[in-house]
N, C-alpha and C positions, 0 to 999 in steps of 0.2 A: 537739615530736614527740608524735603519740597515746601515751596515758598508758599507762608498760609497766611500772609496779610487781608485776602479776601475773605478769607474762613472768619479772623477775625473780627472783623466790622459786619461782616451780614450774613453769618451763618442763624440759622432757624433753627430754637432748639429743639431736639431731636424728642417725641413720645418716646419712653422704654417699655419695652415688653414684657419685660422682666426685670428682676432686680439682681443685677450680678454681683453688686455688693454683701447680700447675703451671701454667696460661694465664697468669699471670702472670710468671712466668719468662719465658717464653718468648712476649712477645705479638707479635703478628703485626708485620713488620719491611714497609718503603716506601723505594722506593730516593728517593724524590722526599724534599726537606728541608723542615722545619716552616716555614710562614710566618714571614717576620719580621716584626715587630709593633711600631710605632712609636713608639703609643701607650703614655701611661703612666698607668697608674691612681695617683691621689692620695691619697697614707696620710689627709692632712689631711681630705678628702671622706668615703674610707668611716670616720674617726674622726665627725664631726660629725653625720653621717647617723647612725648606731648610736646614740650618745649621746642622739639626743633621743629614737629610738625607742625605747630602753629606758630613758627615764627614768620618776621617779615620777608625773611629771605626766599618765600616759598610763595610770595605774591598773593595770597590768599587762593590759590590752589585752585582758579579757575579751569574746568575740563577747555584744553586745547593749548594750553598755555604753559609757558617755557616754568611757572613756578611748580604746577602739578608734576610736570615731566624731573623736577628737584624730587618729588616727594615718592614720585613712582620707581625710584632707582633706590631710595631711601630704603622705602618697603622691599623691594627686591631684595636690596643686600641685609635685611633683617630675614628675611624667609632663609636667604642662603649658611647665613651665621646660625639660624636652629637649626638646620639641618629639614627642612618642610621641602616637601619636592616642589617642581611647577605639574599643575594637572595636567596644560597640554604642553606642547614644545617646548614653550618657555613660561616664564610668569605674565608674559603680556599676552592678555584677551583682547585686543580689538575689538573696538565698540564697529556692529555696522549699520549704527543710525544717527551717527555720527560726522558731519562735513570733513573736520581736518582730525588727524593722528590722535586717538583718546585711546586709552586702556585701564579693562579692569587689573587687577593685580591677582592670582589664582594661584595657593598653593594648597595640596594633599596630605594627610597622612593617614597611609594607608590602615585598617583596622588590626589586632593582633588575632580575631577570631576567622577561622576558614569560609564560615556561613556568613556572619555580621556582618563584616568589612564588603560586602557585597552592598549592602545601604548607606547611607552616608549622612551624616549629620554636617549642615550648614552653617557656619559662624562666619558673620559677615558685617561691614557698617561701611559708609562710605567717605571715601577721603579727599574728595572732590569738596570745593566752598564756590565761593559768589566772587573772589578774585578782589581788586581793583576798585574806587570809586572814582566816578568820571568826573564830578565836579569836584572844585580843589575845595581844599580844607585842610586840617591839621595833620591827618590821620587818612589815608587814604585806605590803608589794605585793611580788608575784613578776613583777618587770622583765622574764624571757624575756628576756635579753641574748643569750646560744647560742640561746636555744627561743621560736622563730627571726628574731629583730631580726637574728641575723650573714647567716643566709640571704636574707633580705630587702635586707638590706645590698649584697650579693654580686649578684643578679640585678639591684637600680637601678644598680650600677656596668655590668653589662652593657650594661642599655637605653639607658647616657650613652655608652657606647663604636660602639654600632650606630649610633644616633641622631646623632653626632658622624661617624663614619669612611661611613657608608653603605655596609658593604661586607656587606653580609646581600642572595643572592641569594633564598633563599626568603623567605617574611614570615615575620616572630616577633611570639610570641603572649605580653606580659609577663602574668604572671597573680601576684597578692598574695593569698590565701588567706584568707579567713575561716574560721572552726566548724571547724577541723579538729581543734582539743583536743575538742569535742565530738563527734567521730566519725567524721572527712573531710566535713563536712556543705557545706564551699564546693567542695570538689572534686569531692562528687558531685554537688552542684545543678549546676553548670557545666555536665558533660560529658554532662547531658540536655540539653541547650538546643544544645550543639554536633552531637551528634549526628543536633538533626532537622535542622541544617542539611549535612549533609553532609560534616561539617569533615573537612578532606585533612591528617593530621596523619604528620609523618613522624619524627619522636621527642621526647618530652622529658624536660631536664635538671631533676630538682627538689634545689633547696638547703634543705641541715636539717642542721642545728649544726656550722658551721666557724671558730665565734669561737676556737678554741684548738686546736694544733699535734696532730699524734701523734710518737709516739716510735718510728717505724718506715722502713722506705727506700722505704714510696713516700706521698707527700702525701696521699690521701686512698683515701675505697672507695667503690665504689656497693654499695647495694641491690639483690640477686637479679644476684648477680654471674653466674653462669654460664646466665642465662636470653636474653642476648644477646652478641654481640662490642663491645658499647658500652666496654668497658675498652681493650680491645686497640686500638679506632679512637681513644680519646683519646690514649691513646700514644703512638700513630702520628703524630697531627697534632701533639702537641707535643712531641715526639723526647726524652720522661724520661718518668721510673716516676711517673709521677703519677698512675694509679689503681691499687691494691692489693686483694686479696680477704680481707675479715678475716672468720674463721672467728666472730666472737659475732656479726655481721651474718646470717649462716645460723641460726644457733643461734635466736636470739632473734626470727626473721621480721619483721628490720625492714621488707622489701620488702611486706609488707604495712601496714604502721605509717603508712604519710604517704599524701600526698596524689598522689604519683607510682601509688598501685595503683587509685585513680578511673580514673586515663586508660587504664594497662594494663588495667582489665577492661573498658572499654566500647570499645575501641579495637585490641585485641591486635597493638600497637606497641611496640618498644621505649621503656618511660615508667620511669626510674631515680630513685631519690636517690642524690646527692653529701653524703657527712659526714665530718667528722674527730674527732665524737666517738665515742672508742674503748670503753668503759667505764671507763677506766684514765684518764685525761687533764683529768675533767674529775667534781667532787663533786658539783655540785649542780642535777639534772636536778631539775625541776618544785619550785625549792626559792628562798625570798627572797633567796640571795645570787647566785641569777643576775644580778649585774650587771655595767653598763659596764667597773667597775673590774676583771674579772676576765675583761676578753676581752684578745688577742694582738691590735692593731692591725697590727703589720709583718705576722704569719701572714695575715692577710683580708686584706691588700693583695698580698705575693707569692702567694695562691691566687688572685684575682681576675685577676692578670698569665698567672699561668700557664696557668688557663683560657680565655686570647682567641685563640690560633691556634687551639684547637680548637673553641670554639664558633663561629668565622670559618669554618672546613670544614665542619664540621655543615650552617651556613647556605647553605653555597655548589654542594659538589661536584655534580658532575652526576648523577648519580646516588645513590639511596638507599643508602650505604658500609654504618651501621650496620643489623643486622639478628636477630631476635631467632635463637632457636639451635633 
């Protein structure tokens, strides 16, 4: 996640205008019942996939550096092995706000319906970290295990589940983020090059730090909760509280923070993050013990599960359900 040590020591708490924690009580109800879902996401897969992506070998995956360029070949050869195409020529986007050689990582799958597949639904997180610490100490490499190997993690578990099941009527657009610790810098080179094209975007889901649980009754939150019914329709499609409104998310404007407010302002679509880091849950934001060893493998496997009926509907319904507010 964009770097928010200033947010936290002097941010001003924010009036609310509303209270969007009531919508969550009370989110919108569908007499129709959640897909069942056949598939099973692999504890063993999303462990192995995480693991290498935040190991040391990947130098903590700073954009420009020979560790990210380990990880961008990584994700390559996982796009290749499902079978996900590259959107443009190849899987490498070139960032162009960027000094030396960066790329996002870009792969498609195209929709199953003639009409649908015309739109596209965006699952995306970014795999880019903070690299290297310059002063010596014990520990130099900050792994990004949560920030964000988990979300990265979380969205190739999706593209294995589309890619495998076929059951995405619109196309989905995988996108793996570079520069965004740099300042959204692959999310905002992107969504120019999209935009001269026309791109028919009708929402998307971005993943940022869900390598570990919260300690509340619904599984996760988005970003800029009350700026769409995006909470209320994931509930619907998967029949539990599995999005939540947490008041430091307002507070501290993470909805501006990631790489989901690229596509919200060039797009003015519902474009969210999904996290379950609380403030509370989790010590070491932009810090060398982000690792492996202190992520929740069963939590990223039962979020991954529990998010497939609703990113199944997202992909599918005939009409645009989610819509901003």
């Amino acid at each position: 996640m964009k770097k928010l040590s200033f947010l936290l020591f002097s941010l001003v708490l924010l009036s609310c205008k509303s209270n969007p924690s009531a919508t969550t009580e009370k989110s919108s109800q569908s007499d129709s019942k959640p897909l069942a879902i056949s598939y099973k996401v692999k504890e063993s897969e999303v462990s192995d996939f995480l693991k290498y992506l935040a190991s040391d070998e990947l130098e903590g995956r700073e954009t420009g550096t020979r560790g990210i360029e380990k990880a961008a070949i990584f994700l390559e050869d996982f796009f290749k092995k499902n079978n996900v195409k590259p959107y443009f020529k190849t899987y490498r986007d070139t960032l162009t706000n960027f000094k030396s050689p960066a790329y996002n990582i870009v792969g498609v799958l195209e929709g199953n319906d003639p009409e649908l597949k015309k739109e596209f639904v965006v699952l995306s997180a970014h795999y880019d970290h903070i690299g290297v610490e310059k002063k010596k100490q014990a520990d130099v490499i900050n792994n990004g295990a949560n920030d964000d190997a988990s979300g990265v993690t979380v969205v190739a578990q999706l593209a294995k589940y589309f890619a495998e099941t076929k059951s995405n009527k619109r196309s989905i657009l995988f996108v793996f983020f570079a520069g965004e610790e740099k300042g959204l810098l692959g999310s905002k080179s992107l969504v120019e090059k999209l935009k001269k094209q026309d791109f028919n975007i009708y929402t998307q889901l971005n993943i940022e730090m869900v390598g570990v649980p919260m300690k509340r009754d619904y599984l996760a939150y988005i970003t800029g909760f009350d700026k769409s019914n995006m909470a209320e329709k994931i509930n619907q499609y998967t029949g539990k509280n599995t999005i939540g409104f947490l008041p430091k998310e307002a507070e501290y404007k993470l909805f501006y923070r990631s790489d989901n407010y690229s596509f919200y302002e060039a797009f003015k679509k519902p474009c969210q993050s999904i996290s379950t880091f609380d403030f509370e849950n989790f010590d070491f934001y932009h810090h060398v013990s982000d690792e492996f060893k202190v992520m929740d493998i069963p939590h990223m496997t039962s979020f991954t599960q529990e998010l497939l009926p609703a990113v199944t509907q997202i992909s599918s319904t005939p009409t645009e359900e989610i819509t901003m507010k």
